[in-house]
Every structure is written in structure tokens, then in C-alpha cells.
N, C-alpha and C positions, 0 to 999 in steps of 0.2 A: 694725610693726617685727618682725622675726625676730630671735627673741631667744639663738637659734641664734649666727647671724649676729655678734650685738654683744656675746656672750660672747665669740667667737674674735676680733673684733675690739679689745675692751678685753685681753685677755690679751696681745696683741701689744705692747698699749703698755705692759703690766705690764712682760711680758720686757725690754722696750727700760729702763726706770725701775729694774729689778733692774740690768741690766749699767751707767748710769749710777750708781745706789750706787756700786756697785764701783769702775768705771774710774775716776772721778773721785776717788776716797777712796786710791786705790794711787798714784793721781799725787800728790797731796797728800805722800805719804811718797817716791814717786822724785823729786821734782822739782829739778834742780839748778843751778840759775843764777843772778846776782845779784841777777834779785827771786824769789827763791825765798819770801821769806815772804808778798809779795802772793800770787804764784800759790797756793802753798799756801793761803790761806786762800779764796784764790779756789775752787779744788778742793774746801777741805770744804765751803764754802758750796753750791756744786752739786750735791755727791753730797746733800748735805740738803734739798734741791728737790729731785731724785728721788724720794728718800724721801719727802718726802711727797707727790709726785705717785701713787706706788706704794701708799702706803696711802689712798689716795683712793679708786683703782682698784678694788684689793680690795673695799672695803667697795659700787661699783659692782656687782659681780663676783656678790659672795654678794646683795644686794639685786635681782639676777634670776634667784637660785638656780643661780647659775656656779662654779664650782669656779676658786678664783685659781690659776694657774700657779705651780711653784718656781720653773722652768726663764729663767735671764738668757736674754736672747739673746748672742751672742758678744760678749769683752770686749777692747780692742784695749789696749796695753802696749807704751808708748815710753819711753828715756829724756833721747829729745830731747823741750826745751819746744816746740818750731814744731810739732811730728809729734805732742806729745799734742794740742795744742789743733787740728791737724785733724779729730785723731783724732775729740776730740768734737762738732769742726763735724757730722760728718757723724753722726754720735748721737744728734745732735740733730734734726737734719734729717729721719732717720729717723724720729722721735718726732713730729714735729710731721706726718708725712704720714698716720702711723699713726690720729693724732688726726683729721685730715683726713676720713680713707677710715670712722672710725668716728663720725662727724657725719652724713656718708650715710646710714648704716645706722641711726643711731636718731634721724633726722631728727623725729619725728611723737611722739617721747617726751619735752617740752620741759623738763621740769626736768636729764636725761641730758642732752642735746644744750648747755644752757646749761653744766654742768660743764665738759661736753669743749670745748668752747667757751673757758670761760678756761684750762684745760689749753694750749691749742693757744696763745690768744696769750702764757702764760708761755713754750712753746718759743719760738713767734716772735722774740719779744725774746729768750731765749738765742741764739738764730741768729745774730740783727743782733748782737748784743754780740761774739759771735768774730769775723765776719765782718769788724769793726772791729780787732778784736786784729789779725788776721791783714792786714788791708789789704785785702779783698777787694772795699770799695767806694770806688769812686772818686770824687771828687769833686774841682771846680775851685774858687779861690777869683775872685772876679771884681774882687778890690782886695785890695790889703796892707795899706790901713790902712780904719780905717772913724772917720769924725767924724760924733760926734752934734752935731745941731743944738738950739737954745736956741730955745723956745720961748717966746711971751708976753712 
């Protein structure tokens, strides 16, 4: 492993975990619509999975003698609810490639690799969860009603 390599590659997904704090926690206090307090609580609950995705990282970071980043990566700011939670579709999405590209890189370090590992399928499932908000999968039903059968 280049440990080069999976400093700069963990620091990416630090940035990305910094700017979820953020984004997620400022939508929490913009957020205005009639489920406003689901969302909201929806919001701090994510920015608090950031967080501690972010201190995960760090303590990653310094354990290969890396210096953690300050620097978020950029922080996107709607006051439409459809436009925040693209916003974080694609935040996420972000984070989970991020995690992706640095499984690569520290492929051959397995206790790293099993972290980032569940890192990655924590985004996964954030992914699929908007993806859902948002309607982004489609799906047929093949009947409208469903009868169970009695058995025995």
C-alpha cells in the first residue's frame, strides 16, 4: 500500500464527511415544509453520521501518520426540500466513490480496507434511502392485492 496514496485518498472522504456535517445540519434549521420536523430530524440524524464517519477518518488519518484535513469540500445550500435532498444525493454519492477509489489503494491493509468497507456500505444504504425519497427507483407492482395462503 502507498500510504501516500491513502492519506490523500482518506482526506477526500474526510472533506466530503466535513461538508456533510455541515450541509445536513444548516438544512435541518432551513428546512420548510409540512414535514418539516421529520426532515429536520432527518438532517441532524445525517449530519451525525458524518460526524462520526469523519472521526473515524481522522483517527485513520493520524494511525498512518497523515495529517486530517480542515478543508470541507464544497457545501451546497437550498431552501427547497426536493433541491436539499438532491443536493445530498449527490454528497453522498460522492462519499461513497470516494470510499470506493480508497479500498483500491489500501486493498492489501485488511483491518483499513474492512473499515472502509463498512464506511462505503453505510453510504450505500444513504444513497438507496434518497434515491427512495426522491423516487429515483422504479419499481412495478405485479398485483394489487396479495392473499396469503393457509397452510396445514
Amino acid at each position: 500500500m502507498d500510504a501516500q496514496q491513502a492519506i490523500a485518498a482518506l482526506n477526500r472522504g474526510l472533506s466530503l464527511e466535513y461538508a456533510g456535517v455541515i450541509q445536513y445540519l444548516q438544512q435541518s434549521f432551513l428546512v420548510q415544509d409540512p414535514l418539516r420536523e421529520v426532515y429536520a430530524d432527518f438532517f441532524r440524524d445525517s449530519s451525525q453520521s458524518c460526524h462520526d464517519h469523519a472521526r473515524q477518518l481522522g483517527e485513520m488519518l493520524v494511525g498512518l501518520a497523515g495529517v486530517p484535513t480542515a478543508e470541507p469540500a464544497p457545501i451546497r445550500q437550498s431552501a427547497d426540500l426536493t433541491e436539499m435532498l438532491q443536493q445530498d444525493l449527490e454528497l453522498e454519492r460522492e462519499a461513497l466513490n470516494a470510499y470506493l477509489d480508497a479500498i483500491k489503494i489500501v486493498a492489501d491493509d485488511v483491518p483499513l480496507r474492512v473499515m472502509l468497507e463498512r464506511m462505503a456500505e453505510d453510504e450505500q444504504r444513504h444513497v438507496w434511502q434518497l434515491e427512495k425519497i426522491l423516487k429515483q427507483k422504479a419499481f412495478h407492482l405485479a398485483a394489487k392485492e396479495i392473499r396469503l395462503r393457509q397452510t396445514g
